[in-house]
C-alpha positions as CSV (number, residue, x, y, z in Angstrom):
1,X,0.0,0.0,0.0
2,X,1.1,3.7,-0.5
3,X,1.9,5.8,2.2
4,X,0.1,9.1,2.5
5,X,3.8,10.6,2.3
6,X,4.3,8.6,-1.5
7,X,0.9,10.2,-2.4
8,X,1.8,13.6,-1.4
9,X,5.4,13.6,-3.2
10,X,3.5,12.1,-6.2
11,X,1.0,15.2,-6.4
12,X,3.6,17.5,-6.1
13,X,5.7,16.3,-8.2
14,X,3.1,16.0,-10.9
15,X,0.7,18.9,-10.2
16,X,2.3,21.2,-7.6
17,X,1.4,22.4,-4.6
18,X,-1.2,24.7,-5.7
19,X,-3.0,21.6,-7.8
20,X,-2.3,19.5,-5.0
21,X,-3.9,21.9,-2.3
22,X,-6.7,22.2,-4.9
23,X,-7.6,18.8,-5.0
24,X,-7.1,18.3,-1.2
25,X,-9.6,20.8,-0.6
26,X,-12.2,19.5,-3.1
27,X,-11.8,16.2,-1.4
28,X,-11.8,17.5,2.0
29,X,-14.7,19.6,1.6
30,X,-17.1,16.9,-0.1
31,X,-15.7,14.2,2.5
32,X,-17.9,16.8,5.2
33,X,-20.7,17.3,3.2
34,X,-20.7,13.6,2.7
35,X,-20.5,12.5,6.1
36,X,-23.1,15.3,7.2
37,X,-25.4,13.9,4.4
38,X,-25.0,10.5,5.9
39,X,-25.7,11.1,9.6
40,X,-28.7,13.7,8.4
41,X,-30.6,12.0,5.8
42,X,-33.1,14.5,5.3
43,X,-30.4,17.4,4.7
44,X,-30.3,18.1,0.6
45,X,-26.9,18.3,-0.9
46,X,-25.8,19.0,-3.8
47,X,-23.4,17.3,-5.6
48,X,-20.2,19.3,-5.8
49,X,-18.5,15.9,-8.0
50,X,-20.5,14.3,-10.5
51,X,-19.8,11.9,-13.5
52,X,-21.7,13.0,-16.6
53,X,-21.3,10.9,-20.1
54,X,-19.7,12.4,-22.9
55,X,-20.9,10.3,-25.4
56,X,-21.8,6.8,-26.6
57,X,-19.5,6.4,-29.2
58,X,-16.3,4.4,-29.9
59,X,-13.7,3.7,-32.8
60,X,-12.6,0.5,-30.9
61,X,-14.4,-3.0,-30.1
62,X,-13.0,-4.0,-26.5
63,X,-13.7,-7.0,-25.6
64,X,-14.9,-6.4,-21.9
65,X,-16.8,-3.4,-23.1
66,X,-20.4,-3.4,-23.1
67,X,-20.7,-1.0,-25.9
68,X,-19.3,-3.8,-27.8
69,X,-22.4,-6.0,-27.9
70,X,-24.6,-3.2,-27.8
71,X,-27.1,-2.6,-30.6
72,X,-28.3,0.6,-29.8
73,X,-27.8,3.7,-31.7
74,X,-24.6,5.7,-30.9
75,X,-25.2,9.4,-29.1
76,X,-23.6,12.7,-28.3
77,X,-24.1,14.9,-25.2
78,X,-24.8,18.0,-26.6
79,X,-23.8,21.4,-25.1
80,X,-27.0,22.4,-24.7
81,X,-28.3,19.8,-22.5
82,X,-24.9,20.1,-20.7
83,X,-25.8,24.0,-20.0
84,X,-29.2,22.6,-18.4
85,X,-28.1,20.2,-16.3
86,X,-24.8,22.1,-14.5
87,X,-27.6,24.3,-14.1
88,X,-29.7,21.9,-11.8
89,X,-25.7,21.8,-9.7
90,X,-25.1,25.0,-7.9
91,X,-22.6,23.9,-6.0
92,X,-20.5,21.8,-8.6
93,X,-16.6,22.1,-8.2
94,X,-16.0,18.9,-10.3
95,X,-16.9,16.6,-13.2
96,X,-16.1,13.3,-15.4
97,X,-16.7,13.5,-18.6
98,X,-16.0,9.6,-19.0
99,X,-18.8,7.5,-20.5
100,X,-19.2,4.4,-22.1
101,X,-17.5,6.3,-25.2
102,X,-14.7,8.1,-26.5
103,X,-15.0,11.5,-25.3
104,X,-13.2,13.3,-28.4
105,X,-15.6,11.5,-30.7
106,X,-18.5,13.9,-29.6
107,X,-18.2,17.0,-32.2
108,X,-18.5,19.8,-28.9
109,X,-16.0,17.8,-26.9
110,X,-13.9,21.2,-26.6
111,X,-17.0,23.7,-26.4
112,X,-18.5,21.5,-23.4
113,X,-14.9,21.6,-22.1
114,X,-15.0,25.4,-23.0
115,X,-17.9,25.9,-21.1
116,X,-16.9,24.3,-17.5
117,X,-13.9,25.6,-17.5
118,X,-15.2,29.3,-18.0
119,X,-17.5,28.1,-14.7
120,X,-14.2,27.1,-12.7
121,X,-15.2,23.6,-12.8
122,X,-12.3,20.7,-12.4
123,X,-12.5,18.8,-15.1
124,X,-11.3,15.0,-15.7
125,X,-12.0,12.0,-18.0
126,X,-10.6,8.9,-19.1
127,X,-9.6,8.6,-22.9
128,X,-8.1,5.9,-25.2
129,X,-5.7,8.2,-26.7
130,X,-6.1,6.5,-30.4
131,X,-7.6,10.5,-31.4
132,X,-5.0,12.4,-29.3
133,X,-2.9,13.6,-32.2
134,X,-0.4,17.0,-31.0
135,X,-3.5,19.4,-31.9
136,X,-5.6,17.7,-29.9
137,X,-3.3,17.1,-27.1
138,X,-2.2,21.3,-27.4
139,X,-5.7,22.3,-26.8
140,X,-6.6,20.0,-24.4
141,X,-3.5,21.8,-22.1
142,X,-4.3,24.9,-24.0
143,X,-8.2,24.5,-22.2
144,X,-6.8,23.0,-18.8
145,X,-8.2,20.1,-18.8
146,X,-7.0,18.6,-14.9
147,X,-6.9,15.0,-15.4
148,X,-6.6,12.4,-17.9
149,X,-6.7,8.5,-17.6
150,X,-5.3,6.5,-20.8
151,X,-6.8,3.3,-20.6
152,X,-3.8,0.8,-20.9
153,X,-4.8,-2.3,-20.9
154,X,-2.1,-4.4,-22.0
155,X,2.1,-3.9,-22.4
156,X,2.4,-5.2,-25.4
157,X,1.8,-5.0,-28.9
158,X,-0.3,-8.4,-28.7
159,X,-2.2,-8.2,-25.5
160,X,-3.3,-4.5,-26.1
161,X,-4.7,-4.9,-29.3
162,X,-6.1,-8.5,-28.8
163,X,-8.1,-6.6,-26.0
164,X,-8.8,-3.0,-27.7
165,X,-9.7,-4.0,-31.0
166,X,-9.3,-1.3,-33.4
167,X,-6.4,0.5,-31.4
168,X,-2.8,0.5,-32.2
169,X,-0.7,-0.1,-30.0
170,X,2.4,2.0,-30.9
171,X,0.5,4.9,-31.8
172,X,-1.3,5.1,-28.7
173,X,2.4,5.3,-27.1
174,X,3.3,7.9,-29.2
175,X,0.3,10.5,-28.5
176,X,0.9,9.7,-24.7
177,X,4.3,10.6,-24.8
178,X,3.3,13.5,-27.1
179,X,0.5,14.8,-24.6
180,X,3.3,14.4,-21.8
181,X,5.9,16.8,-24.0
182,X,3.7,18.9,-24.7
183,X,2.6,19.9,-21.1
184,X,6.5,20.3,-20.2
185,X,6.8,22.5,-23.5
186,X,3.9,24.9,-22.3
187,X,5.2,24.7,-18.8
188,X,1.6,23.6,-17.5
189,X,1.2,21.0,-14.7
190,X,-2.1,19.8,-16.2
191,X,-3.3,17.4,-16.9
192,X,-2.2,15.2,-14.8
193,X,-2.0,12.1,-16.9
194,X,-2.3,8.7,-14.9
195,X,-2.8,5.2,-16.3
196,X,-6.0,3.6,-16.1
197,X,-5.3,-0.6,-16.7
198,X,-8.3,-3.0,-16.4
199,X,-7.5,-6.3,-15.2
200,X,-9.0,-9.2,-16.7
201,X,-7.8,-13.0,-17.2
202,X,-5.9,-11.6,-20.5
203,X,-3.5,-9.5,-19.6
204,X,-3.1,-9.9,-15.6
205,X,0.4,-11.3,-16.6
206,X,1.5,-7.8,-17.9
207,X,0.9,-5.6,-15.0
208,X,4.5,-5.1,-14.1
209,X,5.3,-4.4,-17.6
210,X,2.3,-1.3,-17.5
211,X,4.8,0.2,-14.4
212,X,6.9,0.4,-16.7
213,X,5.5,2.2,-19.5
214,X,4.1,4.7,-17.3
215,X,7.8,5.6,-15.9
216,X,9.0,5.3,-19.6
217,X,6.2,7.5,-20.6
218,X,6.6,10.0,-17.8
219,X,3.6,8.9,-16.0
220,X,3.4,8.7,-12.0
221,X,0.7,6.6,-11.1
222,X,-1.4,3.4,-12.8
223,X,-4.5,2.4,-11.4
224,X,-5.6,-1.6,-11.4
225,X,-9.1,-1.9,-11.5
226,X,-11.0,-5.4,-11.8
227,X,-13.3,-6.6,-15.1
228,X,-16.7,-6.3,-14.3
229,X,-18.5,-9.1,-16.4
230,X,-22.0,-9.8,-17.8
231,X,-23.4,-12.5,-19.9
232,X,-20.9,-11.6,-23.0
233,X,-17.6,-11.3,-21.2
234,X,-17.5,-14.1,-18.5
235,X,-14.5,-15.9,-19.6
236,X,-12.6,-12.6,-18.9
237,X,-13.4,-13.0,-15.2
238,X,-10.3,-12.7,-13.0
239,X,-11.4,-15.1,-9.7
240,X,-10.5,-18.4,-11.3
241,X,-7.1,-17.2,-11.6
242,X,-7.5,-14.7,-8.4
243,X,-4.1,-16.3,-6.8
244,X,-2.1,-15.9,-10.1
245,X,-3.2,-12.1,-10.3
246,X,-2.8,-11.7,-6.7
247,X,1.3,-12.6,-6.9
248,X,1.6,-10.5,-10.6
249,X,0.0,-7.5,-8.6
250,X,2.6,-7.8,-5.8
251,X,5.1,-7.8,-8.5
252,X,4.3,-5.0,-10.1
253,X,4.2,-3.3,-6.5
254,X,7.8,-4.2,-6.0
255,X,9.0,-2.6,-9.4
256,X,6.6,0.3,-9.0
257,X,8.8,0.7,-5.7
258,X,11.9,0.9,-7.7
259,X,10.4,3.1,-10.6
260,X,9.1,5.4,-7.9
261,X,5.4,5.0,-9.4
262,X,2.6,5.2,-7.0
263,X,0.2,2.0,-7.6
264,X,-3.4,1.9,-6.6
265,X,-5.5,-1.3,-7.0
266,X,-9.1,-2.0,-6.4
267,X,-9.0,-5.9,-6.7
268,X,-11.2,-8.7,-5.5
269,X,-12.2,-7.6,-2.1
270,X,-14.9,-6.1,-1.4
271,X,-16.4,-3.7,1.5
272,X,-19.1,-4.1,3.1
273,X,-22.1,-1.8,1.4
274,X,-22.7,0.5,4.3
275,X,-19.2,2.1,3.7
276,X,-20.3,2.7,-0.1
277,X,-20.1,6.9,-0.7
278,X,-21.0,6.8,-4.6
279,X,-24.6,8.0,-4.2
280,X,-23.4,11.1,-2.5
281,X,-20.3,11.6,-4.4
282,X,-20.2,10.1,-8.0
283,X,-23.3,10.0,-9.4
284,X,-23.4,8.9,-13.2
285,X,-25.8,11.3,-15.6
286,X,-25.6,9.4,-19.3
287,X,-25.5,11.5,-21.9
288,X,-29.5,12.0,-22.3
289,X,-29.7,13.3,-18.6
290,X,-30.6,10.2,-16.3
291,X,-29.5,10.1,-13.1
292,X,-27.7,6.7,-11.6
293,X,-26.0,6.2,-7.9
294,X,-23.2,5.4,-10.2
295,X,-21.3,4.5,-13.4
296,X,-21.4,0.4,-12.3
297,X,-25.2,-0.3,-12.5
298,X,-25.1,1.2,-15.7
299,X,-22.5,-1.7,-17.3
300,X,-24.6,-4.3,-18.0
301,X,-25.1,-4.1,-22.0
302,X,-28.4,-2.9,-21.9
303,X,-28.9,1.1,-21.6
304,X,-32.9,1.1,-21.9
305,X,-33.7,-1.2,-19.2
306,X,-30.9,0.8,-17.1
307,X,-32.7,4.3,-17.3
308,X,-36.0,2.5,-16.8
309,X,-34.5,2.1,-13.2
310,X,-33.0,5.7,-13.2
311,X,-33.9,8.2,-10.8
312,X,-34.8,10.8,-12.4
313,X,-33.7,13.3,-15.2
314,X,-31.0,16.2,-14.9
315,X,-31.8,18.3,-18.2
316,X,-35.4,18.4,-16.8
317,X,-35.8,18.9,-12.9
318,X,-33.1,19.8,-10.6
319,X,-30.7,17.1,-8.3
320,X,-32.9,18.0,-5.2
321,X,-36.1,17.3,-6.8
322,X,-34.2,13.6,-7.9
323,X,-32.4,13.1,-5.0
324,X,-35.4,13.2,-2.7
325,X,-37.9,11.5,-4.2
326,X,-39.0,8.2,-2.8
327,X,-37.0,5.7,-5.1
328,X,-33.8,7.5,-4.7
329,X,-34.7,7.9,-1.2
330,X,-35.7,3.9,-0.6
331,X,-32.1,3.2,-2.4
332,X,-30.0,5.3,0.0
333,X,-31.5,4.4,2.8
334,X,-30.8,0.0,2.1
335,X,-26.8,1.2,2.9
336,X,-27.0,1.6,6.1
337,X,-29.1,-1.3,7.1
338,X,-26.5,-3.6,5.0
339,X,-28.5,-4.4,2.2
340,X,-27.0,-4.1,-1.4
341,X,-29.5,-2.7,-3.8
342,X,-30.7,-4.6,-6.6
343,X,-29.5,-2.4,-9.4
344,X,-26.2,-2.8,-7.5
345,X,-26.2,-6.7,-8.3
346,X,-22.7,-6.7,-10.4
347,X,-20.9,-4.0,-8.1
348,X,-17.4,-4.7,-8.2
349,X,-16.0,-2.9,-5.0
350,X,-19.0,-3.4,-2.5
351,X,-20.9,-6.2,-1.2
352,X,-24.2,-6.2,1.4
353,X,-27.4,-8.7,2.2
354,X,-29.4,-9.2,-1.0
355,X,-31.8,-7.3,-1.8
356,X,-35.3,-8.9,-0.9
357,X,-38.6,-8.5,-3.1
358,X,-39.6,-6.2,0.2
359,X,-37.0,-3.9,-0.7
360,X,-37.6,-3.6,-4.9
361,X,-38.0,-0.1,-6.0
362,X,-40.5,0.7,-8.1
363,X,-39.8,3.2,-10.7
């Protein structure tokens, strides 16, 4: 595990101090309101983080990607609806622009970047890097854009692309390491690229081998997160080989150590539900406006039975109308008492008592 002195050196050595007392403070500050909403469940907050897709497009065909065996029709946020619905968020300091698609496949991607920037607003996403040619990548800095994950899935040529179909593998190298120059050429600390790997039973072998492309890159810090799988995707599942993955993770620890590259992993085990904070601080809004606790119940393959159990619409009422009617209400209130909501069935980080036909919400 990472000390909280490796995490500080990290941030300033790849943000500064006055990006890394930025972010404290955002996370300080909405760690309060969360614990306040918590204790006080009848006290309306609103969100000052919140996840809102991008769009529903892709140029690649991963193979753990629900998107991939989807057959409905592909669709943009538009900056319209964007204006509306940070409109219904008074009090938002921060927001993902990660969806189930490529971000920079949605025509406005730089006017709805445009557009929270001119409102202050921290902005972050992850991003496959196959569109982030040096014009992209200059404006991207150019517009301040604070974070970006590139989804690395593989450390070679073979894994990579036998996972991201469509990508290739030595070009999405090159725009990292171009995105990375071109940062220390404008003298800007952002973004602050990190490395975003998900671990499935195809490339768990190559985990110590991503370490290294991040430090050859000139990245500080790669993030292991677990396949979530649905009907389409189960032979990707990492439990059957959970020792295997277990020892390569510990290996990649060790030469993280030596690279001096913080590692975070959120791997197999899971917390109990009641310690879940997603509701109050990453809500997932798809590109259309509807309102999920988060971006897991919404990765299941199938996007129109999903919003049938949304909780409401951003572009047409505001977050305290949804957050305080009665299903979002009945959902939050299932944490505490250890119960894992139904639409939180495939949650890969939390686990709880299952949900019983006396606790269905009806939407």
């Amino acid at each position: 595990m990472n000390s909280h002195w490796d995490l500080l050196r990290y941030k300033l050595r790849h943000v500064g101090l006055r990006n890394t007392l930025r972010v404290a403070y955002l996370d300080l500050s909405e760690h309060l309101l969360y614990k306040m909403a918590k204790r006080f469940p009848s006290v309306s907050i609103s969100p000052r983080s919140i996840q809102i897709e991008c769009t529903t497009r892709c140029n690649l065909k991963c193979e753990f990607c629900e998107l991939s065996y989807w057959t409905e029709k592909p669709s943009d946020l538009k900056l319209a609806n964007m204006e509306k619905m940070v409109a219904h968020l008074p009090n938002l300091k921060r927001l993902d622009l990660t969806g189930i698609g490529e971000s920079l496949m949605n025509r406005e991607f730089f006017k709805i970047v445009e557009f929270l920037k001119s409102r202050g607003v921290y902005v972050t996403l992850n991003d496959n890097f196959t569109l982030m040619t040096e014009s992209v990548a200059r404006r991207i800095v150019e517009l301040g854009v604070d974070q970006i994950f590139l989804s690395l899935d593989g450390a070679t040529k073979e894994t990579y692309e036998k996972i991201r179909a469509g990508a290739n593998f030595e070009k999405v190298l090159q725009n990292a390491r171009g995105l990375v120059r071109i940062k220390r050429e404008m003298r800007k600390w952002q973004p602050e690229v990190k490395i975003n790997a998900v671990v499935c039973s195809a490339n768990y072998h190559e985990l110590s081998g991503i370490v290294e492309l991040a430090h050859e890159i000139g990245i500080g810090m790669v993030q292991f997160v677990n396949v979530m799988t649905f009907e389409n995707t189960t032979s990707l599942d990492t439990q059957r080989v959970k020792r295997e993955v277990t020892e390569k993770l510990e290996a990649a620890r060790n030469r993280a150590r030596q690279l001096d590259v913080v590692v975070k992993a959120e791997l197999f085990e899971k917390l109990p539900v009641r310690q879940c904070d997603f509701p109050w601080k990453r809500n997932f809004v798809t590109y259309d406006g509807h309102v999920h606790p988060c971006c897991h119940t919404t990765q299941t393959g199938d996007r129109k039975a999903q919003n049938l159990r949304s909780f409401g619409n951003l572009i047409d009422n505001s977050f305290d109308e949804i957050w305080n009617n009665e299903g979002y209400t009945t959902f939050r209130e299932k944490m505490p008492e250890g119960i894992l909501p139904s639409q939180c069935g495939n949650c890969p980080r939390y686990c709880g008592k299952q949900d019983s036909p006396t606790h269905q919400i009806e939407v």
